[in-house]
PAMIBA-374852 format. One record per residue (C-alpha): residue in three letters; x, y, z. Coordinates in steps of 0.5 Angstrom, whole numbers, plus 500, padded with zeros to 3 digits. Layout:
# residues N
<type ALA&east X&north Y&up Z>
...
# end
This chain:
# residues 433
<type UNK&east 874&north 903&up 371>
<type UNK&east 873&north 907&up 368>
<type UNK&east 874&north 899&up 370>
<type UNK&east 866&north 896&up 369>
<type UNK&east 860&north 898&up 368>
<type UNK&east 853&north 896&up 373>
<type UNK&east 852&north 889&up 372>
<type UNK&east 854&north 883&up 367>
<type UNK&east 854&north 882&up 360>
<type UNK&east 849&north 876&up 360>
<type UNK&east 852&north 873&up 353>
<type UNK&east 851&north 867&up 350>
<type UNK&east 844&north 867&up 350>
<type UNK&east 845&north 862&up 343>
<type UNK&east 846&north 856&up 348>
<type UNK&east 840&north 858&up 354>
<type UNK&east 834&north 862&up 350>
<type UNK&east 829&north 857&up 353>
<type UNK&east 832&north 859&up 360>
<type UNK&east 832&north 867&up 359>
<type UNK&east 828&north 871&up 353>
<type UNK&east 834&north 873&up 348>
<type UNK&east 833&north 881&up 350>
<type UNK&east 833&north 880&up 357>
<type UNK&east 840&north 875&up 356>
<type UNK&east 843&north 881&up 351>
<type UNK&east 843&north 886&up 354>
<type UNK&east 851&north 888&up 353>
<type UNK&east 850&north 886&up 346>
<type UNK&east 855&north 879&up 346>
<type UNK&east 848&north 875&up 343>
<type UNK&east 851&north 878&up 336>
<type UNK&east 857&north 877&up 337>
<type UNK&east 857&north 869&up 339>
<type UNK&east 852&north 869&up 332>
<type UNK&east 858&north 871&up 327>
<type UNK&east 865&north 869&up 325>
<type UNK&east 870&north 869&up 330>
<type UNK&east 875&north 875&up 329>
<type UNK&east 883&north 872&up 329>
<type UNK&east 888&north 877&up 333>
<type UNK&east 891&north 881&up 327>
<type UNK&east 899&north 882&up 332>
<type UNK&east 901&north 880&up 336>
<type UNK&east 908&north 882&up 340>
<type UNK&east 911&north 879&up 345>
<type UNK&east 915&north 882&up 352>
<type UNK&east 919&north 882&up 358>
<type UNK&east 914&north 878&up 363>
<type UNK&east 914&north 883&up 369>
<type UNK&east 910&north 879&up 374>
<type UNK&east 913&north 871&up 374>
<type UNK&east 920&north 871&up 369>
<type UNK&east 917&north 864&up 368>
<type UNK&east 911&north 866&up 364>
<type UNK&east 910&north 869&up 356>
<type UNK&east 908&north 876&up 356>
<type UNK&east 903&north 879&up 349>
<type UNK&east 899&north 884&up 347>
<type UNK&east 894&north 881&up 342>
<type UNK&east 890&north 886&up 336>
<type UNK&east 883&north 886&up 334>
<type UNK&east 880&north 891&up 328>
<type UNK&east 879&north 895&up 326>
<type UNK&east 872&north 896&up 328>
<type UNK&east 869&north 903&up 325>
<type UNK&east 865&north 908&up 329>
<type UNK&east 861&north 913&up 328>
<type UNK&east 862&north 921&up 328>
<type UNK&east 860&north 924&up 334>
<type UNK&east 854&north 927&up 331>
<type UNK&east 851&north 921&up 327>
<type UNK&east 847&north 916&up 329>
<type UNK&east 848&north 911&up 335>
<type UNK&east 843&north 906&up 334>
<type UNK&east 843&north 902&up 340>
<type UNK&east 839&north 896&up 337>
<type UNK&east 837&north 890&up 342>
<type UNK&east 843&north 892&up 347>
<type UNK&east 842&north 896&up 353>
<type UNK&east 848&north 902&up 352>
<type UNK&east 850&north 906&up 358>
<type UNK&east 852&north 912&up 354>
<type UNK&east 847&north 914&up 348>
<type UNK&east 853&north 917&up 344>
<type UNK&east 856&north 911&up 344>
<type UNK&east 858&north 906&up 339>
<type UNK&east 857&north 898&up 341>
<type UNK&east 863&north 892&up 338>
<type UNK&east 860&north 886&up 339>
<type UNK&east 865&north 880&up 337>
<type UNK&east 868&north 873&up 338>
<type UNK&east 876&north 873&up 339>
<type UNK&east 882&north 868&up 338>
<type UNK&east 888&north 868&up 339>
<type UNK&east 888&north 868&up 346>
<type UNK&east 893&north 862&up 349>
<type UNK&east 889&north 856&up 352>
<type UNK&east 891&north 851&up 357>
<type UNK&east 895&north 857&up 360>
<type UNK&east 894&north 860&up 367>
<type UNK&east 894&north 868&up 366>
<type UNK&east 896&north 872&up 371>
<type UNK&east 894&north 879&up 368>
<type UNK&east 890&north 882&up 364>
<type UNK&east 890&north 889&up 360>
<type UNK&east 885&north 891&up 355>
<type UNK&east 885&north 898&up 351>
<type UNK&east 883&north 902&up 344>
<type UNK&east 888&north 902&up 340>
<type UNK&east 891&north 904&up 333>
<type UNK&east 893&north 900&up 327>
<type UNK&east 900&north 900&up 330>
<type UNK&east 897&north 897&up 337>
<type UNK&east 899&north 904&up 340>
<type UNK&east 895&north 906&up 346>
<type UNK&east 888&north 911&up 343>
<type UNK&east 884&north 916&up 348>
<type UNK&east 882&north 922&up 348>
<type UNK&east 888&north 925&up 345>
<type UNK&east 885&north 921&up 338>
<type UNK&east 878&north 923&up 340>
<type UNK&east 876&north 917&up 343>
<type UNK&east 874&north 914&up 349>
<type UNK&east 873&north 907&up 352>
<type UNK&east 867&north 907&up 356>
<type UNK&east 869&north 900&up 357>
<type UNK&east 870&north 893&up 354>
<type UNK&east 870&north 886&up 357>
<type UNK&east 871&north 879&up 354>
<type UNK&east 867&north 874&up 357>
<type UNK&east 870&north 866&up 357>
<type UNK&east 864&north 861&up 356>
<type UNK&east 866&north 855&up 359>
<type UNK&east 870&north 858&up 366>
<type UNK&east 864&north 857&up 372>
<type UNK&east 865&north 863&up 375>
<type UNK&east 867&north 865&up 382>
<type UNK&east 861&north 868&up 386>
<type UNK&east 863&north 874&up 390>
<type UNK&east 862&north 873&up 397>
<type UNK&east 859&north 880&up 399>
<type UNK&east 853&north 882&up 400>
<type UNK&east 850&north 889&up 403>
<type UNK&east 843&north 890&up 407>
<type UNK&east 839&north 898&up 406>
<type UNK&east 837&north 901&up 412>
<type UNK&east 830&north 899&up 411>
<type UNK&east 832&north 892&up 410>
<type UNK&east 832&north 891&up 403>
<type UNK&east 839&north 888&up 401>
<type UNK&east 842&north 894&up 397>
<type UNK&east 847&north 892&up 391>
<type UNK&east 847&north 897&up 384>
<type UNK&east 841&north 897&up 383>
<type UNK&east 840&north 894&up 376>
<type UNK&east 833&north 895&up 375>
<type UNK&east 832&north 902&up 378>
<type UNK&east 838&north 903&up 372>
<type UNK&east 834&north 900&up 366>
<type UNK&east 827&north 903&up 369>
<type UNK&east 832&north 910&up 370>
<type UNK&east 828&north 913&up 376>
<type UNK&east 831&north 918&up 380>
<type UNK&east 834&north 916&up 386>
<type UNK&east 834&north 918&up 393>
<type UNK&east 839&north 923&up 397>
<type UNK&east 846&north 920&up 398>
<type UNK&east 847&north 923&up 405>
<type UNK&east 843&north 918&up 407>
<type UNK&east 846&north 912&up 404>
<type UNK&east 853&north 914&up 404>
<type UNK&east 854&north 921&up 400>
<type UNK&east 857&north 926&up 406>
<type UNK&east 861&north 933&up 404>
<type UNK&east 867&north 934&up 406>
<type UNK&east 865&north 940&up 411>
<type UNK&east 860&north 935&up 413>
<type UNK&east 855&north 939&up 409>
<type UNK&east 850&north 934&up 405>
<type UNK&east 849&north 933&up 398>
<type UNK&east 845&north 928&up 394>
<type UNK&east 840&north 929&up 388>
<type UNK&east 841&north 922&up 383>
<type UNK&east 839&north 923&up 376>
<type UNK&east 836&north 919&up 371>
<type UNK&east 844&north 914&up 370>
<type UNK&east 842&north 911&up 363>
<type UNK&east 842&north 918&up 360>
<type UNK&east 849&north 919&up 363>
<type UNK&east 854&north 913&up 364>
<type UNK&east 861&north 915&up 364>
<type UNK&east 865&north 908&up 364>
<type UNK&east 865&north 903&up 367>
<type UNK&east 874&north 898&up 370>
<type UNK&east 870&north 895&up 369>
<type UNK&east 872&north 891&up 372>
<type UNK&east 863&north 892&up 371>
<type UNK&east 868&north 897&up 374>
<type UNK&east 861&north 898&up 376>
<type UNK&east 858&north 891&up 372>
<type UNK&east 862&north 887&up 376>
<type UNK&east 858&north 888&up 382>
<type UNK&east 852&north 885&up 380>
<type UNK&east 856&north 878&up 380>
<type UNK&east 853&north 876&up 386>
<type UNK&east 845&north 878&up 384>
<type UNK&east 846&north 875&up 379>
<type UNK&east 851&north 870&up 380>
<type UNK&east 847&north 865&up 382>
<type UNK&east 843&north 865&up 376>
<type UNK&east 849&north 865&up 372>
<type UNK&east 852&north 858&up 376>
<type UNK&east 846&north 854&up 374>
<type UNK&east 847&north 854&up 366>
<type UNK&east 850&north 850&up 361>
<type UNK&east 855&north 851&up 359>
<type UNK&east 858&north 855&up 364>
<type UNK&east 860&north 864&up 363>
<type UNK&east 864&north 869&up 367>
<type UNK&east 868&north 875&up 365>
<type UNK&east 875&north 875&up 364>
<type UNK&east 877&north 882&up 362>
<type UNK&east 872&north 888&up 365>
<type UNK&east 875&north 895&up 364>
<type UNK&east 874&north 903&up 362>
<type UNK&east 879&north 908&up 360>
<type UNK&east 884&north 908&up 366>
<type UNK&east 889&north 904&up 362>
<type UNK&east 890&north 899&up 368>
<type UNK&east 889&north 892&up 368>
<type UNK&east 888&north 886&up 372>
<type UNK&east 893&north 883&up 376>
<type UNK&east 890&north 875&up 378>
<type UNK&east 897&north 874&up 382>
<type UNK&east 900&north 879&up 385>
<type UNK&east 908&north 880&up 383>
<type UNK&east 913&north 877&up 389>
<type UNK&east 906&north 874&up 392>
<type UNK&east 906&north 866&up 396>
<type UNK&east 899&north 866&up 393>
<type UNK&east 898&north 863&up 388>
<type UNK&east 892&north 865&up 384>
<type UNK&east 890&north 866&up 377>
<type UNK&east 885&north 866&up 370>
<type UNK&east 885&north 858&up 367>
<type UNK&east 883&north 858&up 360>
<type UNK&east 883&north 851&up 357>
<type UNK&east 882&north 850&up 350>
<type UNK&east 875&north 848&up 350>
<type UNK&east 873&north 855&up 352>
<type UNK&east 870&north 860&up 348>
<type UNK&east 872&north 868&up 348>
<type UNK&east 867&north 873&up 347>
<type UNK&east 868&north 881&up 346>
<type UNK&east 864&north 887&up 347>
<type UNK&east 866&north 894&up 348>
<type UNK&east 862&north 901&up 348>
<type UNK&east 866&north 906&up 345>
<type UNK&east 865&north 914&up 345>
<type UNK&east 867&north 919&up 338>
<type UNK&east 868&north 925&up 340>
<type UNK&east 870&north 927&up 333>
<type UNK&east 865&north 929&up 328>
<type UNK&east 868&north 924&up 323>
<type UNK&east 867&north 917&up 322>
<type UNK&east 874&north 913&up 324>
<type UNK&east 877&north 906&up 325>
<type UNK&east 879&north 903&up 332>
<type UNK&east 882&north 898&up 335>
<type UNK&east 882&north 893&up 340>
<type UNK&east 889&north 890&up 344>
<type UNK&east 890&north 885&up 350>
<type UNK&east 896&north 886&up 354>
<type UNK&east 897&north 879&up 358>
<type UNK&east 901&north 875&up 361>
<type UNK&east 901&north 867&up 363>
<type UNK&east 903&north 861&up 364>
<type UNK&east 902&north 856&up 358>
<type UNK&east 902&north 849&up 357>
<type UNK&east 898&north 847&up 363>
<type UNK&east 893&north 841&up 360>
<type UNK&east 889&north 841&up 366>
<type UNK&east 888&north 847&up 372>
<type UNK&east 894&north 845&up 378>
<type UNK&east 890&north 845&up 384>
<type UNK&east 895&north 849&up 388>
<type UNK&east 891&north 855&up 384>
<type UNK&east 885&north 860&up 386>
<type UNK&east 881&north 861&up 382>
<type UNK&east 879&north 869&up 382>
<type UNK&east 873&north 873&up 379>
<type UNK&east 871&north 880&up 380>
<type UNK&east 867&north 884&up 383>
<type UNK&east 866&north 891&up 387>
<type UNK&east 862&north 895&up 392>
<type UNK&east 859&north 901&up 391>
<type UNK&east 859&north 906&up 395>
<type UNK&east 851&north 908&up 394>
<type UNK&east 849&north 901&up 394>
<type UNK&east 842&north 904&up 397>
<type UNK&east 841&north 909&up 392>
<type UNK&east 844&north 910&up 385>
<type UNK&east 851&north 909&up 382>
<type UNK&east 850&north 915&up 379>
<type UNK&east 854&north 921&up 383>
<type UNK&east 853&north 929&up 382>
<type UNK&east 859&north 932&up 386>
<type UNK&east 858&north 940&up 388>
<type UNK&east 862&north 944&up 382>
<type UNK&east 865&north 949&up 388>
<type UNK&east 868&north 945&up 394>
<type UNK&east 871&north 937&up 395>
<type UNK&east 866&north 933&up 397>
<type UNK&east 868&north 926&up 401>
<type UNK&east 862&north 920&up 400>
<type UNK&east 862&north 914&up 405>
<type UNK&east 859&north 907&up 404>
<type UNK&east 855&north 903&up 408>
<type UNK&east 858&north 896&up 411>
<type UNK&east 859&north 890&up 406>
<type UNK&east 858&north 884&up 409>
<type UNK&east 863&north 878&up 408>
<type UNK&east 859&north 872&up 405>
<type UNK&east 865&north 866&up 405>
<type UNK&east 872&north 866&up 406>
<type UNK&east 878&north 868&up 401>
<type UNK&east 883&north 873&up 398>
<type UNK&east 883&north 880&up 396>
<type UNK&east 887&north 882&up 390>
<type UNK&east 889&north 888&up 385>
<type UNK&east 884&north 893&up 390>
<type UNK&east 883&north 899&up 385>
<type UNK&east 878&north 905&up 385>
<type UNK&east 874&north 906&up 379>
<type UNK&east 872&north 914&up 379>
<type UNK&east 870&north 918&up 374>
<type UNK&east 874&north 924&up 373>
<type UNK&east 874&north 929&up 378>
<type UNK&east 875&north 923&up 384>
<type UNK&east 881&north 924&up 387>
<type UNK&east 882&north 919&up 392>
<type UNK&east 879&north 912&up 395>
<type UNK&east 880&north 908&up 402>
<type UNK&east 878&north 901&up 403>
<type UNK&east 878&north 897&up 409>
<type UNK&east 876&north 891&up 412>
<type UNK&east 873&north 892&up 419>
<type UNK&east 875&north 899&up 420>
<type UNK&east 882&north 898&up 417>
<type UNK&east 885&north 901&up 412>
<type UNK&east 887&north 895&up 407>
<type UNK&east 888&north 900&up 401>
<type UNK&east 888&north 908&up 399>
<type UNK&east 890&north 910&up 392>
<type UNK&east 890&north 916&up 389>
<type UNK&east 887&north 918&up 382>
<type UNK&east 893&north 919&up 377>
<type UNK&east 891&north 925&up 372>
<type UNK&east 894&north 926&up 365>
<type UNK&east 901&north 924&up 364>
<type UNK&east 903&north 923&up 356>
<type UNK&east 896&north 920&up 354>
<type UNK&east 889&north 922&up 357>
<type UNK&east 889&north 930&up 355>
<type UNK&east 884&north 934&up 351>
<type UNK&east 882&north 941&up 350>
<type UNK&east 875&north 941&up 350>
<type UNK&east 871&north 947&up 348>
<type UNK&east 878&north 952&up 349>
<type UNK&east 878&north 949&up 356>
<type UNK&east 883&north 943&up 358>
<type UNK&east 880&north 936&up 360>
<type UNK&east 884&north 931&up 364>
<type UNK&east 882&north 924&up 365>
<type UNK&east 885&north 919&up 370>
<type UNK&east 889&north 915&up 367>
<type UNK&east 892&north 910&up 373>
<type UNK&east 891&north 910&up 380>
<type UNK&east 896&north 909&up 385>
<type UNK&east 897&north 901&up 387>
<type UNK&east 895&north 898&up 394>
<type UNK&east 900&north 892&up 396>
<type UNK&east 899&north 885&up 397>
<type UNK&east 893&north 880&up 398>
<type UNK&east 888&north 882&up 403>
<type UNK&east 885&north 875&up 407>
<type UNK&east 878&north 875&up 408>
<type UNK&east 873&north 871&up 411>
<type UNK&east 866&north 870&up 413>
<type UNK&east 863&north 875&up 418>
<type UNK&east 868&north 881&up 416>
<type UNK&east 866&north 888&up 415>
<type UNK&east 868&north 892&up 408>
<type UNK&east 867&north 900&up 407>
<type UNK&east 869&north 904&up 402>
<type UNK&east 871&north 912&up 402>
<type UNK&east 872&north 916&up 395>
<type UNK&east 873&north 923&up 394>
<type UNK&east 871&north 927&up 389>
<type UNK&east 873&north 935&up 387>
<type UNK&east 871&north 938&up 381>
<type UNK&east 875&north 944&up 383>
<type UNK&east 882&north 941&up 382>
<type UNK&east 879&north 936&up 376>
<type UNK&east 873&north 937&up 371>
<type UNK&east 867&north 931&up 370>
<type UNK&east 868&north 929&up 363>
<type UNK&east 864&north 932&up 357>
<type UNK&east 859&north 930&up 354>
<type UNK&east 861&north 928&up 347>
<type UNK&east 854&north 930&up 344>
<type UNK&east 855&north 936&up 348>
<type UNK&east 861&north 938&up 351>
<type UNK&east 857&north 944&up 355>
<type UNK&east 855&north 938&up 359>
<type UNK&east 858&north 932&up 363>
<type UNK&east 858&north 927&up 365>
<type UNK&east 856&north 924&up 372>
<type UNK&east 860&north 921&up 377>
<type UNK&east 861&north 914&up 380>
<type UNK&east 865&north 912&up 386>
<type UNK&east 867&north 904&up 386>
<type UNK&east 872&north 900&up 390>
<type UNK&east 873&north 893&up 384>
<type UNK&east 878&north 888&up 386>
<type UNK&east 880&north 881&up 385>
<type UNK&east 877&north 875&up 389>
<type UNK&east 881&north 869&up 389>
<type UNK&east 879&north 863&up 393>
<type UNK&east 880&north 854&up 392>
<type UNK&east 875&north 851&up 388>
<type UNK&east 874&north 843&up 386>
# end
């Protein structure tokens, strides 16, 4: 991601304020969003489907969303940013099918046109999730213990307090030499991305999850993504499982995004939804999982944040995860900041995915500062479902080599970057009631 983020957005505090104080249930911004007018999508265009021939592809527009020039005020209000120069947009969206199964799901800036935006326009999704009140969420099935005994995670509160944390090395960072390298800064200051996705926020699920599981009417996150311009695969193409995201008529759909100006001019953006799905299902077919996000980290003792030496490749490596419940695995992806090159991740000790970072291509360049800026703009797919089940070992590896790719800029700031992150995101799919 830049997929998610480092933990859930806690929206609709407007139904359970008498359980949660509405600042410490905001804190992604959709308390605003829930309080206004729904956004109606203002396009929506139709396409081939790609995953089963049997379903309705779209991509739906929302906007536009002004934002700010680079260098004026980016007040954040009652919501929690993670990158300070950015701006937040906050809203309830239709348009969306209902009593349909979606199969896939791909969030993106765009133009009035409904055309891809990026860097190349001055823009830059730090990322943007849509939550869907009424679905319950699926809660992850992993969890992982520190080497003091403390159950590690992403470290959520370390974030908001925006203390430093300790050496990689000694919580899954190592060089590629076998060189140690770690000094954790401050991560609300910088926050590149996150799919997610969460990216980073889908992590938090299962800390959170359980508060989430309790209220009335029920949340999750439906989309979770950065600037990778990859989306979520619920149902992998070809697959005998059968999984996906069911959104009933009854649901309620929420968007926030954080987005990044790098222009010193104000400009407008749009949002756009690419989504493929299988419609006129009054009610969920039981021979579909249902799926929800989640990650893990490879620092989940210490800070999600990174710091990579600039002069040789380094390689960090995660501590083992524990597998909770039964399920599936899907659409494993990395969610690294630019600079990371490739990740691993395997299921006790073998290999289950390894994707490579993709760079550039047609969209995702800029020249910053005379110097050539690259992002990632996708990564390399894995294949098929992974069955998991309880008692299971996950592990992660992610490199990173700002030799060959540079961190990102910061847009106040271009002599500055960015710091790094190394996730791996994926779907779980399991059968519910």
């Amino acid at each position: 991601m830049k997929s998610l983020l480092l933990t859930l957005p806690l929206a609709h505090a407007a139904v359970v304020t008498h359980l949660l104080q509405p600042r410490q249930f905001d804190l992604f911004g959709l308390q605003a969003g829930m309080a206004g007018p729904v956004k109606p999508a203002i396009l929506k265009t139709k396409s081939t489907p790609l995953i089963d021939s049997g379903a309705v592809r779209e991509k739906l527009l929302w906007g536009p969303f002004p934002l700010q020039p680079a260098n004026g005020s980016h007040p954040a209000g009652t919501t929690l940013k993670l990158d300070p120069a950015s701006d937040v947009i906050s809203t309830k969206i239709s348009g969306l099918c209902t009593d349909c199964m979606v199969l896939f799901a791909k969030a993106d800036l765009a133009t009035k046109t409904g055309e891809k935006a990026d860097i190349g326009q001055g823009v830059y999704s730090h990322h943007v999730i849509i939550t869907d009140i009424g679905h319950p969420m699926v809660m992850m099935p992993v969890t992982v213990r520190c080497p003091g005994g403390g159950m590690g995670g992403f470290n959520f509160g370390g974030m908001m307090a925006g203390s430093k944390g300790g050496d990689a090395a000694a919580k899954g960072g190592s060089g590629m030499a076998g060189m140690s390298h770690g000094g954790h800064a401050p991560v609300v200051q910088r926050r590149q991305a996150s799919d997610s996705p969460l990216s980073g926020l889908l992590g938090a699920l299962g800390k959170l999850g359980s508060t989430l599981s309790t209220l009335a009417p029920p949340i999750s996150v439906f989309v979770g993504q950065g600037d990778e311009g990859s989306g979520l695969t619920f149902q992998t193409k070809g697959s005998t499982l059968k999984s996906g995201f069911y959104l009933s008529a009854k649901d309620q759909l929420n968007m926030m995004a954080e987005v990044i100006n790098y222009k010193n001019v104000g400009q407008d953006v749009y949002i756009t939804l690419e989504y493929e799905y299988i419609p006129n299902l009054p009610t969920r077919p039981k021979e579909y999982l249902d799926v929800g996000m989640g990650a893990i980290n490879v620092d989940p003792c210490g800070k999600v944040a990174l710091h990579p030496p600039a002069d040789k490749p380094v390689k960090y490596t995660s501590l083992p995860w524990d597998v909770v419940g039964d399920g599936y695995l899907l659409d494993i992806r990395p969610h690294l900041h630019d600079g990371g090159v490739n990740m691993t991740f395997s299921v006790n000790g073998k290999v289950a995915c390894s994707s490579q970072a993709v760079y550039g291509g047609t969209d995702g360049g800029a020249v910053i500062n005379g110097e050539k800026w690259e992002t990632i703009t996708a990564y390399t797919p894995c294949g098929d479902h992974v069955a998991i089940k309880k008692g299971d070992k996950l592990t992660m590896e992610a490199w990173y080599d700002l030799t060959a790719h540079r961190l990102r800029p910061q847009s106040t700031d271009h002599a500055e970057s960015a710091e790094g992150m190394a996730l791996a995101n994926f779907i779980y799919a399991k059968q519910v009631a």
